[in-house]
C-alpha positions as CSV (number, residue, x, y, z in Angstrom):
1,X,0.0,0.0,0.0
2,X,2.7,2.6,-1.2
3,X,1.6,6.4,-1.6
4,X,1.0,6.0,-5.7
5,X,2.6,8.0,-8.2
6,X,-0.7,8.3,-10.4
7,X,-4.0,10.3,-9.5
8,X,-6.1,7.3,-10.2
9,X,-3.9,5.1,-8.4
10,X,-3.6,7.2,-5.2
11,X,-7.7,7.6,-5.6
12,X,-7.6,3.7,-5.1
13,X,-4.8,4.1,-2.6
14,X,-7.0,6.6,-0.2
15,X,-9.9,4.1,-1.0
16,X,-8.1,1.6,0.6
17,X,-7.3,3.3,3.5
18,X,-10.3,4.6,4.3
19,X,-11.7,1.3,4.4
20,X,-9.4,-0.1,6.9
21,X,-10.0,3.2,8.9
22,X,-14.0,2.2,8.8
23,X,-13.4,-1.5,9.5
24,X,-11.2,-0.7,12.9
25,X,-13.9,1.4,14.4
26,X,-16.7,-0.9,13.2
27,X,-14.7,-3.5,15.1
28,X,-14.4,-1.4,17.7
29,X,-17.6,-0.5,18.7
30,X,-18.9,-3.6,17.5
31,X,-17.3,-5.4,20.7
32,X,-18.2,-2.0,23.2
33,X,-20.9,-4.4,24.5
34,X,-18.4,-7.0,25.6
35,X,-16.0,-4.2,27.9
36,X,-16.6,-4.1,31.9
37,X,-14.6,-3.0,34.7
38,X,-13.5,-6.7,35.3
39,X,-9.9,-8.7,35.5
40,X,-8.7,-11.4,33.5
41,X,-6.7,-13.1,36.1
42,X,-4.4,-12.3,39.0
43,X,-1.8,-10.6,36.4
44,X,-3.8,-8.6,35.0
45,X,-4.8,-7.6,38.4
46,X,-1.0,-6.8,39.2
47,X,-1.0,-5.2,36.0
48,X,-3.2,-2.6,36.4
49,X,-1.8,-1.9,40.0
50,X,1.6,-1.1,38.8
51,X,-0.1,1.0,36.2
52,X,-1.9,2.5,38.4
53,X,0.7,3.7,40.4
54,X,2.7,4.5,37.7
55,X,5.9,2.1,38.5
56,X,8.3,0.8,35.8
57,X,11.2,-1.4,36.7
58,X,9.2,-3.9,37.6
59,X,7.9,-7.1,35.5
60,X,10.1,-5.1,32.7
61,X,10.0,-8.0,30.3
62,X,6.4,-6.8,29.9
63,X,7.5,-2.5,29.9
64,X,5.9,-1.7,26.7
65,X,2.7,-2.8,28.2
66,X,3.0,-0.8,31.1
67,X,3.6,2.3,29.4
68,X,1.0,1.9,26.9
69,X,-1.2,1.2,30.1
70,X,0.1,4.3,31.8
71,X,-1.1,6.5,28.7
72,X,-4.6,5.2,28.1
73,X,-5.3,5.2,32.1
74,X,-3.9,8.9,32.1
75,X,-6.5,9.6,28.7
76,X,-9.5,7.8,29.5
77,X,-11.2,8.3,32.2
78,X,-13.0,5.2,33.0
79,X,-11.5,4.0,35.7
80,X,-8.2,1.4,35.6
81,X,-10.2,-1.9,35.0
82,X,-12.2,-0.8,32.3
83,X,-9.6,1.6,30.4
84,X,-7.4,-1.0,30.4
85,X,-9.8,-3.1,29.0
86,X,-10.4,-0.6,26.4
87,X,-7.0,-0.4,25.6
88,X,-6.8,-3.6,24.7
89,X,-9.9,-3.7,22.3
90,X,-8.3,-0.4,20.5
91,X,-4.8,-2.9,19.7
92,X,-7.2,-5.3,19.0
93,X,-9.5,-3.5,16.6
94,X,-6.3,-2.3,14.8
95,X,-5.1,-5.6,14.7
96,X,-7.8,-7.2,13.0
97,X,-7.9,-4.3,10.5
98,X,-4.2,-5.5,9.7
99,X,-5.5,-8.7,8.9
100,X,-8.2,-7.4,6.4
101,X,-4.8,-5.4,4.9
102,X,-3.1,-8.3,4.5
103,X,-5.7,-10.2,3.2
104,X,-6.0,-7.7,0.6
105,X,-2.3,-7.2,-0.3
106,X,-2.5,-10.9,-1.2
107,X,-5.7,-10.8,-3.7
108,X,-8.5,-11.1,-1.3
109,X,-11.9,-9.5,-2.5
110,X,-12.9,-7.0,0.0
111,X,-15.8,-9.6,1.4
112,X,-13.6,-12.4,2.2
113,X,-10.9,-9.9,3.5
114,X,-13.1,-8.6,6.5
115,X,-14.3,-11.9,7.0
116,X,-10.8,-12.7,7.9
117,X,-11.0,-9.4,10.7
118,X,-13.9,-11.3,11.8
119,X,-12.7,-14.5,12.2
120,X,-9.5,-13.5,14.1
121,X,-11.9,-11.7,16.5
122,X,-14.3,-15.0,17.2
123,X,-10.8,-16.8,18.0
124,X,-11.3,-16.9,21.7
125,X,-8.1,-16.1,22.9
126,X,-7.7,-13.3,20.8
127,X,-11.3,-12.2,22.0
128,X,-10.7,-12.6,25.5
129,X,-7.5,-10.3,24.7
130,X,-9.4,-7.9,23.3
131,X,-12.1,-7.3,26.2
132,X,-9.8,-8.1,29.6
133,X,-6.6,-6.9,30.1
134,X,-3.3,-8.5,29.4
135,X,-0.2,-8.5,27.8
136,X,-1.0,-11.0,24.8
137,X,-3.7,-9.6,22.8
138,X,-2.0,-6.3,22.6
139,X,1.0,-8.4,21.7
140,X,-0.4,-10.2,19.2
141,X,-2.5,-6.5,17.8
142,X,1.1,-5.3,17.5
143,X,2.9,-8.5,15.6
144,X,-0.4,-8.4,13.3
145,X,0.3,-4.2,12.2
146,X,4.1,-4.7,12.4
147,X,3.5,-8.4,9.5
148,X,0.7,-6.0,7.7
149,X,3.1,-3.2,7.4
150,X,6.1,-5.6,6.4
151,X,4.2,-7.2,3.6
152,X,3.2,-3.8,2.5
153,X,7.0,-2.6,2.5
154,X,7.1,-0.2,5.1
155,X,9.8,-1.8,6.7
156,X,10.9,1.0,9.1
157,X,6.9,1.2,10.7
158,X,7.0,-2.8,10.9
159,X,10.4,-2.6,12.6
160,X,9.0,-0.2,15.3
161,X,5.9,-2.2,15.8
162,X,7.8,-5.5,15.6
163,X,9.7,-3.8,18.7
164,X,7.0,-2.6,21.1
165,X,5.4,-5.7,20.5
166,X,9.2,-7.2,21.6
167,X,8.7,-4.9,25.0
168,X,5.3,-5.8,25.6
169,X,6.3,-9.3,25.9
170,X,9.6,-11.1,24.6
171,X,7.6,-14.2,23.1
172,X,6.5,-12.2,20.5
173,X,10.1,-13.1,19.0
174,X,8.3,-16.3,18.3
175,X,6.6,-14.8,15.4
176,X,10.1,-13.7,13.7
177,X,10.4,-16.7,11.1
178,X,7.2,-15.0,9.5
179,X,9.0,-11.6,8.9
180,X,12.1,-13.9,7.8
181,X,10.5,-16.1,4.8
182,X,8.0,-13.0,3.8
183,X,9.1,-11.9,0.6
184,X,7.7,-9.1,-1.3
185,X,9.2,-10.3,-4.6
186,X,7.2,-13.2,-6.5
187,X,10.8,-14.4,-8.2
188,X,13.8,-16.1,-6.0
189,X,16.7,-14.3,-7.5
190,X,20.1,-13.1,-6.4
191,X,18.8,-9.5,-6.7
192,X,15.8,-10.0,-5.2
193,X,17.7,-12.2,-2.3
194,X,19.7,-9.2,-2.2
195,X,17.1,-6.7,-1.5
196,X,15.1,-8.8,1.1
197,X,18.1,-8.9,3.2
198,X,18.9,-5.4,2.9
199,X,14.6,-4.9,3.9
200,X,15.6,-7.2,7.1
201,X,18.2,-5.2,8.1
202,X,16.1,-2.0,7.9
203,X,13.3,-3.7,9.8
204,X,16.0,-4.8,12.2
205,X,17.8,-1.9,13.3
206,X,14.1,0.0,13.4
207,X,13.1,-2.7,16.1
208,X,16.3,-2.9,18.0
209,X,15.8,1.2,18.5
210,X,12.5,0.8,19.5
211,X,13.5,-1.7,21.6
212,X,16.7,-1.7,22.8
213,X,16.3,2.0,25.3
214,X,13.9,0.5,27.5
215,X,15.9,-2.9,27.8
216,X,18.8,-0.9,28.4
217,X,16.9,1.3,31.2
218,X,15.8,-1.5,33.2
219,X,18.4,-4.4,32.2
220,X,18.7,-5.7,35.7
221,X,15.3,-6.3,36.3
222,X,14.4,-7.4,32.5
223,X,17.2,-9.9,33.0
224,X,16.9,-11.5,36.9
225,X,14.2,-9.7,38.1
226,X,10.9,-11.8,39.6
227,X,9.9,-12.3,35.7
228,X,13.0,-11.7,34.0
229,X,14.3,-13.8,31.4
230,X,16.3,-15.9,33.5
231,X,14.1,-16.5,36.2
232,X,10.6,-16.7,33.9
233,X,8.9,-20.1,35.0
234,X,8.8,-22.7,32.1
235,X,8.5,-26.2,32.0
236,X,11.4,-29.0,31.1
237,X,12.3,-29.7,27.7
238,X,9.3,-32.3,26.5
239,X,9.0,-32.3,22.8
240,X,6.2,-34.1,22.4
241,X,4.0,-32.3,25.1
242,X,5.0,-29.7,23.8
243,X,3.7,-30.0,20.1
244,X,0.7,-31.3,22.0
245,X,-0.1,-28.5,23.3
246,X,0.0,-26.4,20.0
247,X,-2.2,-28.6,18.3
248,X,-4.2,-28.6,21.5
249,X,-4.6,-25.1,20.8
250,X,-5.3,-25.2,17.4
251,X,-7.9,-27.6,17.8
252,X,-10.3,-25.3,18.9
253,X,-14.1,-24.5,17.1
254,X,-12.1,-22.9,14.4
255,X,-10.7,-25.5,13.8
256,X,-12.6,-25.7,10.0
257,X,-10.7,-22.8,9.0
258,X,-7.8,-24.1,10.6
259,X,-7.6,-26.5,8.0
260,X,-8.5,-24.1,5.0
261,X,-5.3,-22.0,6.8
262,X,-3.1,-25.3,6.2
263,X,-4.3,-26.2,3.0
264,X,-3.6,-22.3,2.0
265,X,-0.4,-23.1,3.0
266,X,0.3,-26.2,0.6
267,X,-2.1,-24.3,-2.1
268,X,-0.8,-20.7,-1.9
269,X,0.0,-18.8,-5.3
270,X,3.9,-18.2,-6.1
271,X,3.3,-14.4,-5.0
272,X,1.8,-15.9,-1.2
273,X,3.9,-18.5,-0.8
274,X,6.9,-17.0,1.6
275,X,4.5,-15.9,3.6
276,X,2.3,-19.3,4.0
277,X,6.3,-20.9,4.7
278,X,6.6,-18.2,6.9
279,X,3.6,-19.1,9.1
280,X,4.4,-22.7,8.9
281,X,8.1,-22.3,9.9
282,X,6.7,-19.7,13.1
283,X,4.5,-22.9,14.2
284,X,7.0,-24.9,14.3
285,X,9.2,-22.6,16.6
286,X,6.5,-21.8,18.8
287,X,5.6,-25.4,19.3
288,X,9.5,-26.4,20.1
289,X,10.4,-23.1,22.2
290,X,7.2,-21.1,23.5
291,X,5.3,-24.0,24.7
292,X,7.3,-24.8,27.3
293,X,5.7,-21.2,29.1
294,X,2.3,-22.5,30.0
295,X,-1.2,-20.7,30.1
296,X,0.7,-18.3,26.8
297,X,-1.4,-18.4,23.4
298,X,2.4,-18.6,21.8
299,X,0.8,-19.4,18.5
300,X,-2.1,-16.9,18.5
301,X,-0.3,-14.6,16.1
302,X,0.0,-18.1,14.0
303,X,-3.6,-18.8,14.3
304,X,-4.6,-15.1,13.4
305,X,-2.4,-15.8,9.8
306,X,-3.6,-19.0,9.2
307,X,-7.3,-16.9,9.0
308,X,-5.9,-15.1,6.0
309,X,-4.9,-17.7,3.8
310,X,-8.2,-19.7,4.8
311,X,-10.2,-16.8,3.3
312,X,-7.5,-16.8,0.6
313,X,-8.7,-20.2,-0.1
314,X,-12.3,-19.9,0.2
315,X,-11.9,-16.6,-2.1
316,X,-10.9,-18.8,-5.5
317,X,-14.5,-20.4,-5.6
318,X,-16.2,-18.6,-8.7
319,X,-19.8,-18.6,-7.2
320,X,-19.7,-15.8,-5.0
321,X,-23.4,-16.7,-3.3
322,X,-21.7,-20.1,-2.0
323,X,-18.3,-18.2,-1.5
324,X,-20.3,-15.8,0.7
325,X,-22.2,-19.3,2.3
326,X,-19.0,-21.0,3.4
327,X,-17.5,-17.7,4.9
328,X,-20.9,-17.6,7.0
329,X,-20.4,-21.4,8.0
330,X,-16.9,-20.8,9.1
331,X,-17.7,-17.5,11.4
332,X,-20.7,-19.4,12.6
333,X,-18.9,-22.5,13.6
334,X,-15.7,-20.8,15.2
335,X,-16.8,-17.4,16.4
336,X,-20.5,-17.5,17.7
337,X,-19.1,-20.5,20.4
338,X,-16.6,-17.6,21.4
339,X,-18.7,-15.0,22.0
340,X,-20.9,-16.7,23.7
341,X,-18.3,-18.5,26.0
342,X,-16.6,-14.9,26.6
343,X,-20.0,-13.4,27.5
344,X,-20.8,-16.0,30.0
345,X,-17.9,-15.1,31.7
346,X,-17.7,-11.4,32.1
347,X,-21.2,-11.8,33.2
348,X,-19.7,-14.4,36.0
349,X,-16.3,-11.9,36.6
350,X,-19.2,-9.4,36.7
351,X,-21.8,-11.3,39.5
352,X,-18.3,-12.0,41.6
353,X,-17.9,-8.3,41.9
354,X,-20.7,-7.5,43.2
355,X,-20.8,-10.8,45.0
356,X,-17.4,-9.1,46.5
357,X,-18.8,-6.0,47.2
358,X,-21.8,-7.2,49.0
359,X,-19.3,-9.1,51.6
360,X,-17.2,-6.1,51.8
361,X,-20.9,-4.1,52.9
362,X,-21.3,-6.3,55.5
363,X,-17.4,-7.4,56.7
364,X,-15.4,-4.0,55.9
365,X,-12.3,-6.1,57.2
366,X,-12.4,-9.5,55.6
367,X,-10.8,-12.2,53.7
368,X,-12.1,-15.1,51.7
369,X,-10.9,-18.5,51.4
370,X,-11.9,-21.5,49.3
371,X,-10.9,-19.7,46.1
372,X,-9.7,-22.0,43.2
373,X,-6.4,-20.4,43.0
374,X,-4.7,-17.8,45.1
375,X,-3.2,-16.1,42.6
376,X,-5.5,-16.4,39.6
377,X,-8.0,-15.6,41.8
378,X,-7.0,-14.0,45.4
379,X,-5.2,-11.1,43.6
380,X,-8.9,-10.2,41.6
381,X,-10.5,-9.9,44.7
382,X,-7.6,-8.1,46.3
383,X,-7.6,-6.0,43.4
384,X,-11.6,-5.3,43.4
385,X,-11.6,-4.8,47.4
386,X,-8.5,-3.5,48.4
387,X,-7.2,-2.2,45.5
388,X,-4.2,-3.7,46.2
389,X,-2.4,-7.3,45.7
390,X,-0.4,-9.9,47.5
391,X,-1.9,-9.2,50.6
392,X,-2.7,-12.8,51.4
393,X,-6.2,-12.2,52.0
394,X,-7.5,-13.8,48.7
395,X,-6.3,-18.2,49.2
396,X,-7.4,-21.3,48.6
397,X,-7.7,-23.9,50.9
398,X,-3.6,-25.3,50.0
399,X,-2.3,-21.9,50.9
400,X,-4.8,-21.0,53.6
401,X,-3.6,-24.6,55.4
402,X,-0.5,-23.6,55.7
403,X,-1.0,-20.3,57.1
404,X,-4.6,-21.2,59.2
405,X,-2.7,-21.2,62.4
406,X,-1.0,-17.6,61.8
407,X,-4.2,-16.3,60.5
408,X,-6.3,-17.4,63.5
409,X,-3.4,-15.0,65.6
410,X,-3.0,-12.3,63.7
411,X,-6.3,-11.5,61.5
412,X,-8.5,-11.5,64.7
413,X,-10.3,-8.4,63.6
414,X,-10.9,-9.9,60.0
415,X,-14.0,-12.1,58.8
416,X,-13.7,-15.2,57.1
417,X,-15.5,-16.1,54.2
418,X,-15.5,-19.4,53.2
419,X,-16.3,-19.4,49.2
420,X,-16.8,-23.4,48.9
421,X,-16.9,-26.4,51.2
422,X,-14.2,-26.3,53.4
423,X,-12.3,-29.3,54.0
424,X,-12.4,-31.6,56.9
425,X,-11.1,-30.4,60.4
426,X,-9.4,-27.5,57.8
427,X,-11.3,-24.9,60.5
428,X,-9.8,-26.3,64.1
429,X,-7.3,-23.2,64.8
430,X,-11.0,-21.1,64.7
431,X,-12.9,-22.9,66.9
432,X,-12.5,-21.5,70.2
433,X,-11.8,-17.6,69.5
434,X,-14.2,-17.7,66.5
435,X,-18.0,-18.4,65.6
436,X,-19.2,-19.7,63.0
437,X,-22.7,-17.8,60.9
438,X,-24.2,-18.5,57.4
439,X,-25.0,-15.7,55.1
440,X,-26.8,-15.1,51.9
441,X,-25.6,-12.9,49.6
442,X,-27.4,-13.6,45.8
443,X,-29.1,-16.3,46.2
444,X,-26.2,-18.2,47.2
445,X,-25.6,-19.3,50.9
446,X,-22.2,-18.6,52.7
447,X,-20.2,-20.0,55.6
448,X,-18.5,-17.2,58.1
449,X,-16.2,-17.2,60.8
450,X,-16.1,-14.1,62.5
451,X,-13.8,-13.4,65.8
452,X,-15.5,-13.9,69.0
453,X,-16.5,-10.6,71.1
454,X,-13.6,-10.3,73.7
């Protein structure tokens, strides 16, 4: 999409843009309905507290987020939860829109193009990206504009994006072999070899000075800090598990087009074929390397291209009434479980506030316990209470029998609420300086131990 030389060609050129432009916002406020002031997970809630409070240095691997985050809390004036939520369906919008770009750099009628925005928007991950907080979807968003960019040879604005999607999150480096094998030139010659290296380099050095300051700024941390690079949790080397899990992943309710992404692979035209090896060659490094970091959609970026050259595919039927048809059946199969699935649970993440709100009404001071994680879960309500996290007042019952003992000493002025069944003979270090009441809050009954009267 180069500025044309020719009035009728920059006509077309504007055209084109101006399309993309619509197709963002449509996007955008097409998915308004699906943004609430709720949390992801118990990241997201540390997340938006270090935004928040405005502190870089810490989690740096993730800096780029944090700084975007700092910006759109600063501008909008929602309140943290739901701006950041925001946030992440703007990068989202715009990330889709780079798919309908891509799309159409490769031959894609304008119908199947934004079919391909759509689909990448009912892939659940990428939805629940795009309406609750976290560092992936805008990762992915930024990887998406930075490959969009590339293919359209603006190599110095795919460089930059290609870097703050580097600072957002270092997997994102995962998605490299695509930029590597993406050729603009149909024919494999010395020449053209030539030039693609020199467009690498450019693209490079733009994304190493994007990069690279920030790094440098907070190296220490970035490197051996609680989530630097050499300290980041991942699991042992296991090959097999590991491709498991990528096709895990990819066997999802897409999985139709899934297939029609593969088969655009092996049937792509000579001018799309770098970039179907391209995709290919970044799910196989994603399945050998980034799987080992669990709970990370490593090959979401992957998935999102794979949309493309489905449409691609679905594009070269002649009869454009059944072309339309199948494009229907696809969104149908994959996205409409999606939504559905993602609206289910903001409505939960929603209920649990005000679930959590209700206890705090009645128990200004208290903790709850019987959570299914404490730190998926006990740093949300943390977050939605306290406004704080890793205060230990959020546990399940693993954490909270190792510490009952301590609690029953020290959080005598504290209420206990028990958010499931507790476990037998779990409760003994409360039994003599605590009673035990049930409550209702919605419908739904509660146990609570609350320190006996001196």
């Amino acid at each position: 999409m180069r500025v044309p030389d020719s009035a009728q060609e920059c006509i077309r050129w504007l055209t084109e843009v101006k399309c993309l432009a619509l197709a963002t916002i449509v996007l955008f406020v097409a998915h308004l309905w699906l943004v609430a002031p709720v949390l992801q997970n118990g990241d997201g809630a540390v997340y938006n507290e270090q935004i928040e409070q405005c502190t870089l240095g810490i989690r740096s691997p993730h800096v780029g987020y944090m700084v975007l985050g700092m910006v759109f809390n600063e501008i909008l004036p929602f309140g943290t939860e739901r701006n950041l939520n925001l946030m992440c369906l703007v990068f989202a919008s715009f990330g889709a829109a780079a798919i309908i770009a891509i799309a159409r750099r490769y031959g894609s009628t304008w119908l199947a193009a934004v079919f391909a925005g759509m689909l990448v928007f009912g892939i659940r991950s990428y939805l629940r990206g795009a309406v609750l907080a976290e560092v992936d979807g805008v990762a992915c968003s930024l990887i998406l504009i930075a490959l969009a960019s590339w293919v359209f040879g603006y190599r110095i604005a795919a460089g930059i994006a290609y870097g703050a999607a580097m600072l957002v999150t270092p997997l994102s480096s995962l998605s490299l072999p695509v930029f590597l094998f993406t050729s603009n030139r149909e024919r494999t010659t010395l020449r053209n070899l030539l030039q693609h290296s020199l467009d690498l380099c450019i693209f490079g050095v733009s994304a190493l000075a994007a990069y690279v300051p920030l790094v440098l700024c907070f190296w220490q941390d970035y490197w051996h800090g609680g989530r630097g690079l050499l300290r980041a949790p991942r699991q042992p080397w296991d090959l097999h598990e590991q491709v498991m899990r990528s096709v895990r992943f990819f066997s999802t309710p897409a999985m139709p087009w899934v297939v029609l992404g593969l088969a655009g692979i092996l049937l792509g035209t000579t001018k799309r074929k770098s970039i179907a090896f391209g995709t290919l060659m970044a799910i196989a490094v994603a399945a050998t390397v980034g799987e080992r970091f669990l709970d990370v959609p490593v090959q979401l970026p992957q998935l999102c291209m794979l949309a493309v050259l489905a449409v691609l595919v679905v594009d070269r039927i002649a009869n454009k009434k059944v072309m339309l048809c199948v494009l229907c059946v696809l969104w149908a199969m994959s996205a409409l479980p999606s939504y559905l699935d993602e609206r289910r649970e903001i409505l939960d993440k929603l209920g649990l506030v005000e679930t959590y709100k209700e206890m705090a009404k009645q128990t200004p001071k208290l903790m709850v316990v019987g959570l299914g994680d404490s730190w998926i879960d006990g740093l949300q309500f943390e977050r939605i209470i306290y406004h704080r996290t890793k205060l230990g007042l959020g546990l399940d019952y693993r954490q909270f029998r190792s510490s009952s003992r301590t609690i029953s000493r020290t959080h005598r002025d504290y209420t206990i609420w028990l958010m499931s069944p507790a476990p037998t003979d779990i409760m003994n270090p409360f039994l003599k300086a605590w009673r035990k009441e049930s409550r209702s809050i919605r419908d739904q009954a509660f146990e609570v131990w609350l320190p006996s009267e001196s």
